[in-house]
N, C-alpha and C positions, 0 to 999 in steps of 0.2 A: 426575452420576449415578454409583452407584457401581460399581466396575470389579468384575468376575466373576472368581472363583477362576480358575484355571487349568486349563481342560477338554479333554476329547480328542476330542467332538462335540455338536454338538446345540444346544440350548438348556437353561436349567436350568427347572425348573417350581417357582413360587413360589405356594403356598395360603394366601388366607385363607378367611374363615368366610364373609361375605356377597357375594352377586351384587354387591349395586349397589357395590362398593368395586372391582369388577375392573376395569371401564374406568378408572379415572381412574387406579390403580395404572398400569395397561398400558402410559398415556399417559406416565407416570414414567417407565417404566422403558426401555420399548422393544423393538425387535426378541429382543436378546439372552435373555429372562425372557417364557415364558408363562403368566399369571397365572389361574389359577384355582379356585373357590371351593367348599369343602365341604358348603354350604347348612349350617351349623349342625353338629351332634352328627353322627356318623355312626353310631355304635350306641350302645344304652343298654341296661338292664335290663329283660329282654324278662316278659312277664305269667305267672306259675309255672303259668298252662295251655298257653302255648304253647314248653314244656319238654320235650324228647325225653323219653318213657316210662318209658326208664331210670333220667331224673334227677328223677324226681316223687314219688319214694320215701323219695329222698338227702335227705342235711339240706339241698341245694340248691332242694330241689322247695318249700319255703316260700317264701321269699322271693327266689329266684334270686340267692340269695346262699349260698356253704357255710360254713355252722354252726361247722362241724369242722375248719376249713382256713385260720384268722385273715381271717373274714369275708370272701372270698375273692368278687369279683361274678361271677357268667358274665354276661358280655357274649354280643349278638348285635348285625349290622348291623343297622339298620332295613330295614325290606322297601322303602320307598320310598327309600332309598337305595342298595340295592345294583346300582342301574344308575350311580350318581354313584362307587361306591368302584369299578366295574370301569373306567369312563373315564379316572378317577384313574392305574392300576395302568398301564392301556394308553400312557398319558402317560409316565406315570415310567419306562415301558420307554426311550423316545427321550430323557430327560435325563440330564444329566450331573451333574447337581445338584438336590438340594430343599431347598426354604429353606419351613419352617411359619409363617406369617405371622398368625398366630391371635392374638384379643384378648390384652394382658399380663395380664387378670385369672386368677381359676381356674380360669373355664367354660375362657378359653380354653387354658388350660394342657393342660385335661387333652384340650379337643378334639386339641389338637398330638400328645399323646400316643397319643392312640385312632389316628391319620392312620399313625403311627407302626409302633403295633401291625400293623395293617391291611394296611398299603401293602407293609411289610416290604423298604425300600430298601435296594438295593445300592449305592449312589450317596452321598459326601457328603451329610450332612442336617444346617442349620443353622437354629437357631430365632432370631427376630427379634421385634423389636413396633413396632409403627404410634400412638403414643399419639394420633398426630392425623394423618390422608392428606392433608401437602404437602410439595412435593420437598425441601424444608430436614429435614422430618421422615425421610421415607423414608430419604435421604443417610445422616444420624446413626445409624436403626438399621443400618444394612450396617457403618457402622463399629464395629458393640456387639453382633455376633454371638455367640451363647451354646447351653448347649446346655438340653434340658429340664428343668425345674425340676421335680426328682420330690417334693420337699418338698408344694408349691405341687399336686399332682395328686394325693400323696396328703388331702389335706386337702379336695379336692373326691369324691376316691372318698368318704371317710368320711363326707360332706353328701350323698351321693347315698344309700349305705346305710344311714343313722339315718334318712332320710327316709324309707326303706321298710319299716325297721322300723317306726318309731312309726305309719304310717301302718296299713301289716296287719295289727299287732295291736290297735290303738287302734279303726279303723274298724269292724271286724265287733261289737264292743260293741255302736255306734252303732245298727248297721242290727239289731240285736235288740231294743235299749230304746228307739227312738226311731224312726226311721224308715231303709224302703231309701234307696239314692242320696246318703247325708250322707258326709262325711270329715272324718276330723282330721291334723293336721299341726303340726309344730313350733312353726311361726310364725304359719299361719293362723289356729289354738286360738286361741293366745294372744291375736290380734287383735279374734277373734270374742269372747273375754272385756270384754276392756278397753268395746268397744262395749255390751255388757251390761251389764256394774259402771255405765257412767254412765247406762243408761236406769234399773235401782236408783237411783239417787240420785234423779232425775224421779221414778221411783214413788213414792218415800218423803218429796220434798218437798213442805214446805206452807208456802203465801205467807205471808207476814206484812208487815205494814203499817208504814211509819214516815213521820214528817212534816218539814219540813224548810223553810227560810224565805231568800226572797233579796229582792234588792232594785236598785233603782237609785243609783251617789252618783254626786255631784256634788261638785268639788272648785270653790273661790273662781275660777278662770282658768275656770270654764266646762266644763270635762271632764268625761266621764261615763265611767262603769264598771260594772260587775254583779259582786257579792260577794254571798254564799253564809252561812248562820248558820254558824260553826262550835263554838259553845257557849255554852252558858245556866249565869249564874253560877258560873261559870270551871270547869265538867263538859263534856268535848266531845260535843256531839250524836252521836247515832248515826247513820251512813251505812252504806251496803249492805254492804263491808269488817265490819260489825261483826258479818253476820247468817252463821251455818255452812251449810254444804250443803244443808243440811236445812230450810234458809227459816227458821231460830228465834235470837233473840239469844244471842251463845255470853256461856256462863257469865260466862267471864273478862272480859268487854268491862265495861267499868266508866263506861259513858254516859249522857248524860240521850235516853233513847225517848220522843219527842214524840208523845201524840196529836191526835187533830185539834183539838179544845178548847183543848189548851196551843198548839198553834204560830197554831189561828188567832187564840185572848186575847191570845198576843205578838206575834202581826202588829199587832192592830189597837193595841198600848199603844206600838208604837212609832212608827204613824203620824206623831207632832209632835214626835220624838226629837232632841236632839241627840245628831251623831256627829263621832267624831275619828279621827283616825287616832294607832293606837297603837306601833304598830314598821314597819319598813322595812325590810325584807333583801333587802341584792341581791348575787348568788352571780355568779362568770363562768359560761359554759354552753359546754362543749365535746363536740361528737359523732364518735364516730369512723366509719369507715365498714365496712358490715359486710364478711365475709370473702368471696372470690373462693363460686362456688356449689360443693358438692357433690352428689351425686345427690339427696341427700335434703332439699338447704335447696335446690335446682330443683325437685322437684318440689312445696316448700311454696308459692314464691312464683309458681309459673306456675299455679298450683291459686287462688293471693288474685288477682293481678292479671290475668292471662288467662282464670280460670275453664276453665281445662286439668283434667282426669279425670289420674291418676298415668299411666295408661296411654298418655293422648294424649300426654301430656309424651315419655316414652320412647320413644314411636314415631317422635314429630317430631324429638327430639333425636338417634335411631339416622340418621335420613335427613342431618340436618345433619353430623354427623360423616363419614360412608360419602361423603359427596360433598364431603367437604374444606374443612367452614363450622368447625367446632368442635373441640376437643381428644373423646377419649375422652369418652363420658358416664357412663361406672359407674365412681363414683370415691368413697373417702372422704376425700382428700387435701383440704385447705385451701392447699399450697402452690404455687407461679406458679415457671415456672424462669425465669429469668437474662432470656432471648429475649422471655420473656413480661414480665415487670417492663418490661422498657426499652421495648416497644415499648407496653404501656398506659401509663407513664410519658412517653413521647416524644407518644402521639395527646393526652394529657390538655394538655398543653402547647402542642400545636398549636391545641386548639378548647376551651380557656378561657383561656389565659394561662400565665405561670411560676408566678405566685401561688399559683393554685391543686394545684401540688406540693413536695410535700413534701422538703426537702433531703436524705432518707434514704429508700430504698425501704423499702415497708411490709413484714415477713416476717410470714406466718398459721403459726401453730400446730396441728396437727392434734389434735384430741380421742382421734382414735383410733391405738391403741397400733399396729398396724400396718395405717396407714393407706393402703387398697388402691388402685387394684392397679395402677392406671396413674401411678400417682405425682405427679400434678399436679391441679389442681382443672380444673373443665369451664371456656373459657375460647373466644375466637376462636381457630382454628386461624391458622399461620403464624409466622414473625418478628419480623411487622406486620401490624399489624392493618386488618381491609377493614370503613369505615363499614356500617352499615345500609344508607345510603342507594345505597353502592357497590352490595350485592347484592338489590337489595330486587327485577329486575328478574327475576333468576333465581332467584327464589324465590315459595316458594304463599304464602299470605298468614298462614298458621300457623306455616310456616316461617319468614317475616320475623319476627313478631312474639315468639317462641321467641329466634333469635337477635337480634333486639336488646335483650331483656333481659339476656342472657347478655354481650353486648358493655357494654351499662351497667355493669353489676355489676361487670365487668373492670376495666373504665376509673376505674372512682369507688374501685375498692379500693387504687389506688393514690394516692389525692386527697390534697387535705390536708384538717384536719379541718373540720368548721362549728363556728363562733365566735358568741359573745354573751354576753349575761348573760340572769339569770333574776330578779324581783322579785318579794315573797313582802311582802303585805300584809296588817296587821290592825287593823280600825276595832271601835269599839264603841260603846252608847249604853245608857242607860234607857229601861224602859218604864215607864208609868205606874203599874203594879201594883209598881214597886219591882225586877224584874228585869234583872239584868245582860245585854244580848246581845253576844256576838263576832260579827264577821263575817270571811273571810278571801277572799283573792283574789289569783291570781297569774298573771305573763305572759311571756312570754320573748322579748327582742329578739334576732334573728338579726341580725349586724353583719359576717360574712363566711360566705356561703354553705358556701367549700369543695365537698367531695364532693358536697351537695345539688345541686349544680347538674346535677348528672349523672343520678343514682338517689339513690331513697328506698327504704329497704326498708320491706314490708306488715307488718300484723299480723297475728294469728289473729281478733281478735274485730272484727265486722265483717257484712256480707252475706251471708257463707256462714255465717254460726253462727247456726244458729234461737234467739231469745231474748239473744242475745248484744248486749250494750248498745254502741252506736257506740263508736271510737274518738276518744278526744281530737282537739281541735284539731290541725292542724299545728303543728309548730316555726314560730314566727314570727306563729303567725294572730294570735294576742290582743297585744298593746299596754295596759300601765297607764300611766295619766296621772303625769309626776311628781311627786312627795310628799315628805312631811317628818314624823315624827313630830311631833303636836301641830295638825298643819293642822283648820282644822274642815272636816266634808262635809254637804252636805245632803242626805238620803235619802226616795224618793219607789220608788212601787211597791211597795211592799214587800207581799208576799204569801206566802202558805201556799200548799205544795203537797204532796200524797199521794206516797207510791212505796211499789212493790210491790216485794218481792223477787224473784226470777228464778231458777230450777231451772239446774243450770249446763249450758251449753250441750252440745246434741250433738257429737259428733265428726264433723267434717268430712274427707274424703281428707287436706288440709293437715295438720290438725290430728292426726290418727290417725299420718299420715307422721311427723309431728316428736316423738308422744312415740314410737313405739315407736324413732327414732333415737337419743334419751336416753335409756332403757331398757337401750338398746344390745340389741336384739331383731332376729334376722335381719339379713339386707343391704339395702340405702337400694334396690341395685339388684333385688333380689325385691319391694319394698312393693308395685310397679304389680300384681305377678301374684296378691300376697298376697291386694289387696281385691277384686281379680278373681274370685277361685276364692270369696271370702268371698258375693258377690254371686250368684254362677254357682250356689253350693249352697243359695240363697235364705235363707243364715245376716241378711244384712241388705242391707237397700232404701234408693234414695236417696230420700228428700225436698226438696227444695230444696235440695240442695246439703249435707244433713245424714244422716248415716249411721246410718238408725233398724232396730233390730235384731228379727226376726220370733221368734216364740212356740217355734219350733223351737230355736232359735238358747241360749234360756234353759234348752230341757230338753238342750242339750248341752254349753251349761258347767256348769250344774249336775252332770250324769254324769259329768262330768270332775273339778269341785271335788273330789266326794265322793269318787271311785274313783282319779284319776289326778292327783292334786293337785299334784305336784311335777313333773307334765309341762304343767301350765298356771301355773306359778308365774313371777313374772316374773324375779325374780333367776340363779332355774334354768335358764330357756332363756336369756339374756342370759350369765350361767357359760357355756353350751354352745356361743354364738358366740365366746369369748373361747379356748375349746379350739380350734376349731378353726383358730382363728389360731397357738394356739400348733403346732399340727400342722405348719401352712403355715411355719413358723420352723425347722421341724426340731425343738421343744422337744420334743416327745408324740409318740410311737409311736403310728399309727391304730390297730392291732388290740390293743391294750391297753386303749384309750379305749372304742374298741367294746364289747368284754368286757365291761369294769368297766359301762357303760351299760347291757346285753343283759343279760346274764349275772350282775350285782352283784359286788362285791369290797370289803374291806376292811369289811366286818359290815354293807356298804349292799346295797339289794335292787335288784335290776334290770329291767328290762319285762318282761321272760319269768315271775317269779315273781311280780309284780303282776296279771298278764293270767290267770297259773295259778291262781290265790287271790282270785279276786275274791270267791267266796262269791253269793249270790242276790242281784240285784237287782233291787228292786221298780218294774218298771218304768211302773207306776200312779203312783208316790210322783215319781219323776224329772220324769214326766210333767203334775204335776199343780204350779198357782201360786192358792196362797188369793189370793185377791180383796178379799175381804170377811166376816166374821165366817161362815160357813155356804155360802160360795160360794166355787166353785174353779174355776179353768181349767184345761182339757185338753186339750191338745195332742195330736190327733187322725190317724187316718190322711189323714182325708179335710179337716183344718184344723184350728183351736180354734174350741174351744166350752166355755159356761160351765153348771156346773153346779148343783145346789143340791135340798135333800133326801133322797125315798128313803131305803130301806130298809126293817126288819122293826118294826113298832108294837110297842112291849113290852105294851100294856093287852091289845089287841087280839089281835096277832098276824097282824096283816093287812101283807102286803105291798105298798109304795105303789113307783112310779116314780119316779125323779129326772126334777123338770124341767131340760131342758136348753134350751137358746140360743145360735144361730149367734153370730158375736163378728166384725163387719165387715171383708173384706181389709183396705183401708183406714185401722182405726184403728189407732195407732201404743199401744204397750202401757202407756204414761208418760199417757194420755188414757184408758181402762181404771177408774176412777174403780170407787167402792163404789155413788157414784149412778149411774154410767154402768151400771154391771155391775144393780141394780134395776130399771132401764128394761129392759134386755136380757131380764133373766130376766120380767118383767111380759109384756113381749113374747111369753117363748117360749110362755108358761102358755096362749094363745090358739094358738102354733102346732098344726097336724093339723089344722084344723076341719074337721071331716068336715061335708060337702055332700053325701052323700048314697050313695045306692047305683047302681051301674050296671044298669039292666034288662035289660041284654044278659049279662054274665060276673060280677052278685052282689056283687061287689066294689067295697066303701066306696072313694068317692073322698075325700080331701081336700086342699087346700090349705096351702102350710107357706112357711116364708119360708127360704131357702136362703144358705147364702156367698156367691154369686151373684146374688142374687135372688130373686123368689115364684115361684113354681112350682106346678103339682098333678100328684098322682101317683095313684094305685090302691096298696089294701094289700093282698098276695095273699098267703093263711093260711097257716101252715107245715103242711107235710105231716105226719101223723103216722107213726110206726115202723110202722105196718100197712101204711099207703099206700107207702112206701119199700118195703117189703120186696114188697110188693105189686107195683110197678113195676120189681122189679130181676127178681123173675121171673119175670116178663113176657118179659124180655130175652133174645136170643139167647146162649148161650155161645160165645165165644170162641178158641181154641187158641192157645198159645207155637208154637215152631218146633218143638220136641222133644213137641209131643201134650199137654203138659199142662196143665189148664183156667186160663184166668187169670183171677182173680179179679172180679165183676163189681162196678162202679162207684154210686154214691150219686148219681140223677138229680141234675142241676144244679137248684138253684133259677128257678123262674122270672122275668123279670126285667120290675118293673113298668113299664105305659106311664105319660111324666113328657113334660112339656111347662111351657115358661116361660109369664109370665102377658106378655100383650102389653103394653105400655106404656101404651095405654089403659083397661088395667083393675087397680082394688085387690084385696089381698090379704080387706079385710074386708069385701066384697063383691060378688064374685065368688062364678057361681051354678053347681050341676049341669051346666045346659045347656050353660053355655061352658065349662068345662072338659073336657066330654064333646067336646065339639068339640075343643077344642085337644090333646087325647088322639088325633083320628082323623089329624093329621100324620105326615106329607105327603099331600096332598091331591093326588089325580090326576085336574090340567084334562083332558088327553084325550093326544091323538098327533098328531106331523106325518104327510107324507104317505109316510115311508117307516116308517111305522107304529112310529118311536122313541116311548114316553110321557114326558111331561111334567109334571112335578110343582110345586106352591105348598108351599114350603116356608118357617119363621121360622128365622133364621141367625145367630152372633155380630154379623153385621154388618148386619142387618135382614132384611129378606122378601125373598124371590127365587124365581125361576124355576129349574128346572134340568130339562135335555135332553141325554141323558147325563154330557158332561164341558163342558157349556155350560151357564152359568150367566148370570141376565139378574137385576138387582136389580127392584122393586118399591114402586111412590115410596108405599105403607102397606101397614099390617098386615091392614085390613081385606081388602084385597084378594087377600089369599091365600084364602079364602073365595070371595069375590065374581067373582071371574077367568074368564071364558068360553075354550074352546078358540079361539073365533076370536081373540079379544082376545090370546092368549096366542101363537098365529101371527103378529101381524101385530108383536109386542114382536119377535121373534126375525126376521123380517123386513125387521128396519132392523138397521143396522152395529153389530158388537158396542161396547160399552161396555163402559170402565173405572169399576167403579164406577157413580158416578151420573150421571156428565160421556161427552161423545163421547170415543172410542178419542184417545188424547196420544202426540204426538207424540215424540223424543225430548227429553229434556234439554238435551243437548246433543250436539257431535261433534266428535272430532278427528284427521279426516283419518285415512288411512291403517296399520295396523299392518305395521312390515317384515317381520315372522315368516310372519302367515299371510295378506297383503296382502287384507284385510280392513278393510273401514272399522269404526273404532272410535267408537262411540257410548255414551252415559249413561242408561240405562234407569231409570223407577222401577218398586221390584219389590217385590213382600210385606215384604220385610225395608227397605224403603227401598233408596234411588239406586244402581246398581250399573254398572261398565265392562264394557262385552262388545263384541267383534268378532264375534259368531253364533257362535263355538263355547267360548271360554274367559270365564267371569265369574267378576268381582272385585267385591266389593260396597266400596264409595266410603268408607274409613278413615273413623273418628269424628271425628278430629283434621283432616281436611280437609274443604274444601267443595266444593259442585263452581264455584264461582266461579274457586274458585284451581287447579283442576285444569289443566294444560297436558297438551298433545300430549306432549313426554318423559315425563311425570311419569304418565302413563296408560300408555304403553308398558314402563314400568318394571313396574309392578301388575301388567299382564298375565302378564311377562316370570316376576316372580314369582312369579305364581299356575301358570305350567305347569312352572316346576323344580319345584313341589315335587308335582306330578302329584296324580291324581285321590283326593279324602279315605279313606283308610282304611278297610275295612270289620273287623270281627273275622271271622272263618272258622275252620274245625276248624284245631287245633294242627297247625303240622308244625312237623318236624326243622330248628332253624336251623342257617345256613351256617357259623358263623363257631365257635369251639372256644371251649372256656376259657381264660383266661389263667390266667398265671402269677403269683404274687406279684410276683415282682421287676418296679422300673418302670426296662426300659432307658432310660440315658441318651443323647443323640443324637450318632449318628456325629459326626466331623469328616474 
């Protein structure tokens, strides 16, 4: 363990960022070193409302950042950290020493820094990094003690305030021409593009047909095979490869496009064909094996074979690491240090043989120019490496499965390669009609596995790509009969078959991860938060596993194309991550880069003067996507919907309505069709059918079909300017505080009664009477006996009872109606129910919590399954189950959920604790 400076009391206090790292550290290190943890960021940039008075004037009060002062952030503590920074301080008074143990990337740089600022030690202070929690690792950093990288911190201030720039001026656009509660962001923009561009491409495609002919041969020894036409009088057939994006044969393709007449004439002419075999090529076939993982090829492949979300990937891989399974997981690094080589080198040897390594260690090459930040690709933690099977007992079952791909991938990158050959066949014959046909076919014998034997890596096109045509055979599956140029074959089955073309597939998590990593867009380790926030602002929805992008989503990259085009362009933000690498180098000066970005320089314009010159926009036009020849969509406050007609008759002069029509949550905008969009509008042209008039309040009832659902409502007339003024007169006058009158208000609209259609009833048939009834909900059966009333009500989740804050479900609809007070006492007089089933049990239970000796049990709860001892709940990670939940593994969660104390609320602005800083980034004591 490593020996402690030389102190004159105490213990020294050693911080990293995460809880769960502190015991096992502890465990390392010992008595001497009190290890504890910052829970994350301790201050960041606080909201320009919750800004002292003073400073809401200052060029600070925008974006709590100063203007005028080389971009300068005011920091504040977090309010729910400032009991973590006083414990800290209290701490640091009793040590002798602090050592900042913070991630080596830049988050953690700069938390090291911020700890820094904050703490303001009097004490030696040495910065350290943990690329992986085990004691060989620990050891090494004590011996590589450094001090803070101000390079590296400023390059994360500069990613923290371009963030908040592009996001504050960027977003309030948003919430003007499109909707409240949207954001944009550097990387998310951009993400939310890409998802767009290819649901275009679906929009604009149209299938087209080709035909294509295979067959059975049969060689003289008896062997059989399937080959494939691959050209008719020596023009190679068209295959899918030939058709563009757009579903249409591209210009350039110079093929014969079979239709169904030609391929099925040439089926049947070459029924009685003789065939031969015309060449023979046989290639050797060598495969290397792919590189150790980075953040971003981890979360591609846990995303194909695990069917992992980015997010669950990160979450499982943060727990593997903090508990000392795994190296660091936010890495762009491809390389394995020395410890690492030898010991997947040494296990690859143990459990396949010598054979299968290679007489030289493999070195990976990083793609990225400064390939962050931990320096090593994600990997088994330690020396040597511990099987799967070693850890499989103390791990969840997400966790196992997380780490032993990651141990695969290790182990096989150091393999040797897979061996064989490759045979590439081409037979021919006549058909009767005189036509030449090829045919070709080809197989690969794998003759040394190599790496395979260990890992394979996934594709993209596959299960998770809607439309995405299966992947080839494996290496190895197919087998061709040996051959000989000149052999004759006998050919049987031979048939015609259709194919359609295929709109290219959606973006899957995987697939979205990997290009915007070649893009070089953002960090591998932001993608999980990227498609998060992209989800969270309902920019795009999952489908099967496919990243289909909402109507909103189109009116705000288009606002963007058109107005802010060079902050959604991809080379531009791809330029912007490569800046600020050069930052973290020392190359670029942050407040220069800012400038130039903010502010513009060198005859280029900067967000401030784009944001200031936007000039009008039409925020009808952003809003709105032609459909169809005289039909648009409009993206609405309350959804889209499709429009069509309207306006002023030029014969006439009569003013007509546009028919509109609601446009299904449901339907994905690539399915949106001109005939889809016909139907809709057909549709809406019947929606209002007014049923009649109410005899009680005069007002036309009709029925409409809603985004939701059929529905009827009441139409209540607008007031005219007589009646308003009429009614405000009416009204009392008011007083300010100082006497003088305050102006009186424009009665609120009245808000019609509306009610869903029950499930046994249609839209185009449905009468007065039932809707007048379904208008009188909630219906009041009567009272218990402590005179509470009790109501029959229809609910998202069907009919129910409700007796104040008790709620009883209704096994139909009719019976909201039908329901007697008795009938409705003697519901509420048996044991309550969940749902429709008797009161459930728990989930499950694990024993005891040591915090608040509490039994700790698994509840299911509105939001799904969640951990609670009766006063603290954690609702049950995505990425686990509760199968694999354990006793530690549940008191961890909790443990978690109460460092970081009760959620936030917003409250009036006060004065935060903590000052401004200073430009300069001390460096750390020694």
């Amino acid at each position: 363990m490593p020996t402690k400076a030389k102190t004159n009391h105490g213990k020294s206090l050693l911080i990293v960022e995460s809880p769960s790292k502190v015991k096992t550290i502890s465990g390392y290190l010992g008595d001497a070193y009190e290890v504890e943890s910052s829970m994350g960021h301790i201050r960041d940039l606080p909201q320009p409302s919750e800004l002292p008075e003073e400073l809401k004037k200052s060029p600070v009060g925008k974006f709590a950042v100063d203007l005028e002062n080389d971009f300068e952030p005011y920091y504040v503590v977090n309010t729910d950290k400032k009991k973590k920074v006083t414990e800290l301080k209290r701490k640091l008074k009793e040590a002798d020493a602090l050592y900042l143990a913070t991630d080596g990337d830049r988050e953690g740089e700069a938390i090291a820094w911020h700890l820094l600022e904050v703490l303001k030690p009097k004490v030696p202070v040495y910065r350290l990094t943990f690329p992986e929690i085990t004691r060989e690792a620990i050891e090494r950093a004590f011996g590589e003690l450094r001090e803070i990288d101000s390079n590296m911190v400023n390059a994360q201030e500069t990613r923290r305030v371009l963030d908040r720039l592009y996001g504050y001026e960027i977003s309030p656009v948003l919430w003007r021409k499109v909707s409240r509660g949207l954001s944009a962001g550097r990387v998310q923009s951009v993400a939310t593009r890409l998802v767009v561009e290819r649901e275009r491409e679906r929009m604009a495609f149209t299938s087209a047909n080709y035909w294509n002919l295979s067959g059975l041969f049969t060689t003289g020894s008896n062997e059989s095979f399937t080959a494939k036409l691959s050209a008719v009088d020596g023009v190679r057939v068209a295959s899918g490869k030939d058709f563009a994006d757009n579903g249409q044969l591209k210009s350039s393709a110079k093929v014969a496009h079979l239709d169904e007449a030609a391929a099925t004439s040439l089926a049947s002419g070459l029924e009685n064909a003789t065939f031969s075999v015309r060449s023979v090529e046989t290639k050797p076939y060598t495969r290397r094996p792919a590189a150790p993982f980075t953040t971003s090829t981890l979360q591609q492949e846990a995303a194909r074979k695990l069917r992992f979300s980015s997010r669950s990937t990160m979450q499982v891989a943060q727990r593997l690491y903090e508990n000392g399974y795994i190296t660091y997981m936010r890495t762009d690094s491809v390389a394995l240090s020395n410890q690492a080589i030898n010991a997947a080198r040494k296990q690859a040897n143990e459990l396949y043989g010598a054979d299968f390594v290679p007489d030289k260690p493999r070195v990976y090459a990083s793609k990225s120019k400064n390939a962050q930040e931990a320096h090593e690709a994600i990997r088994p933690a330690g020396d040597s490496f511990r099987t799967p099977s070693a850890v499989k007992s103390a791990l969840s079952a997400d966790e196992f499965r997380l780490y032993e791909l990651i141990w695969k991938r290790t182990v096989a990158s150091q393999m040797a390669d897979a061996k064989g050959s490759t045979a590439s066949i081409k037979l021919g014959g006549t058909s009767t009609d005189g036509r030449d046909a090829e045919f070709s076919a080809s197989g690969t014998v794998i003759t040394f596995r190599g790496f395979l034997a260990a890992y394979e890596e996934g594709t993209d096109a596959g299960r998770w790509d809607e439309n995405a045509k299966k992947s080839e055979a494996k290496d190895g599956d197919k087998r061709l009969p040996q051959m000989a140029e000149g052999d004759q074959l006998t050919g049987t089955d031979i048939e015609a078959a259709s194919h359609q073309t295929t709109p290219p597939p959606r973006y899957t998590e995987a697939s979205l991860v990997k290009v915007l990593d070649e893009l070089g867009i953002g960090r591998p380790s932001t993608y999980a938060a990227t498609i998060s926030t992209i989800m969270d602002r309902g920019y795009v929805n999952v489908r099967g596993g496919a990243l289909v992008p909402s109507w909103t989503a189109f009116s705000v990259v288009r606002l963007l194309e058109e107005h802010f085009e060079k902050y959604v362009d991809y080379e531009f933000t791809a330029a912007m991550e490569e800046d600020l690498d050069r930052i973290a180098r020392g190359e670029q000066a942050r407040t220069t880069w800012l400038s130039d970005f903010y502010f513009g320089g060198n005859e280029k314009r900067g967000l401030k003067s784009i944001v200031d010159n936007l000039g009008d926009i039409d925020a009808r036009a952003i809003n709105s996507i032609e459909i169809a020849p005289g039909v648009n969509l409009r993206v609405g406050k309350f959804g889209p919907y499709l429009e069509t007609g309207g306006g002023v008759d030029t014969e006439t002069g009569e003013i007509t309505d546009p028919i509109r029509a609601n446009v299904p949550a449901d339907l994905a905008p690539d399915e949106l069709t001109a005939e889809m969009a016909a139907e809709l509008i057909e549709k809406g042209k019947n929606d209002g059918r007014e049923l009649g008039v109410d005899p009680e309040t005069g007002h036309t009832i009709v029925a409409r079909d809603g985004r939701f659902g059929p529905y009827v409502t009441e139409v209540i007339p607008e007031m005219t300017e007589e009646e308003i003024q009429a009614w405000m007169d009416a009204q009392p006058t008011e007083y300010y505080k100082n006497g003088r009158a305050k102006p009186k208000k424009k009665p609120k609209p009245e808000k019609p009664r509306t009610s869903s259609l029950f499930k046994s009833m249609d839209l185009a048939t449905v009468s007065l009477e039932q809707a007048l009834q379904l208008m009188t909900l909630p219906r009041v059966v009567g009272k218990d006996e402590e005179g509470t009333e009790i109501t029959a009500q229809n609910g998202r989740f069907g009919p129910y009872l409700k007796k104040g804050t008790d709620s009883r479900s209704l096994e139909t609809e009719e019976q909201i109606f039908s329901i007697t007070q008795e009938q409705a006492l003697e519901i509420y007089a048996q044991p309550k129910q969940r749902g429709r089933g008797t009161a459930k049990p728990p989930l499950a239970e694990f024993g005891i919590d040591p915090v608040s000796e509490k039994k700790i049990v698994v509840k299911d709860g509105r939001f799904g399954p969640y951990i609670t001892d009766g006063t603290t709940n954690i609702t049950v990670p995505r990425s686990e189950t509760i199968e694999s939940l354990t006793h530690e593994r549940a008191v961890e969660l909790l443990a978690e959920k109460r460092a970081k104390g009760p959620v936030k609320r917003k409250t009036a602005a006060k004065k935060p604790a903590a000052k401004k800083t200073t430009a300069k980034k001390p460096a750390a004591k020694k």
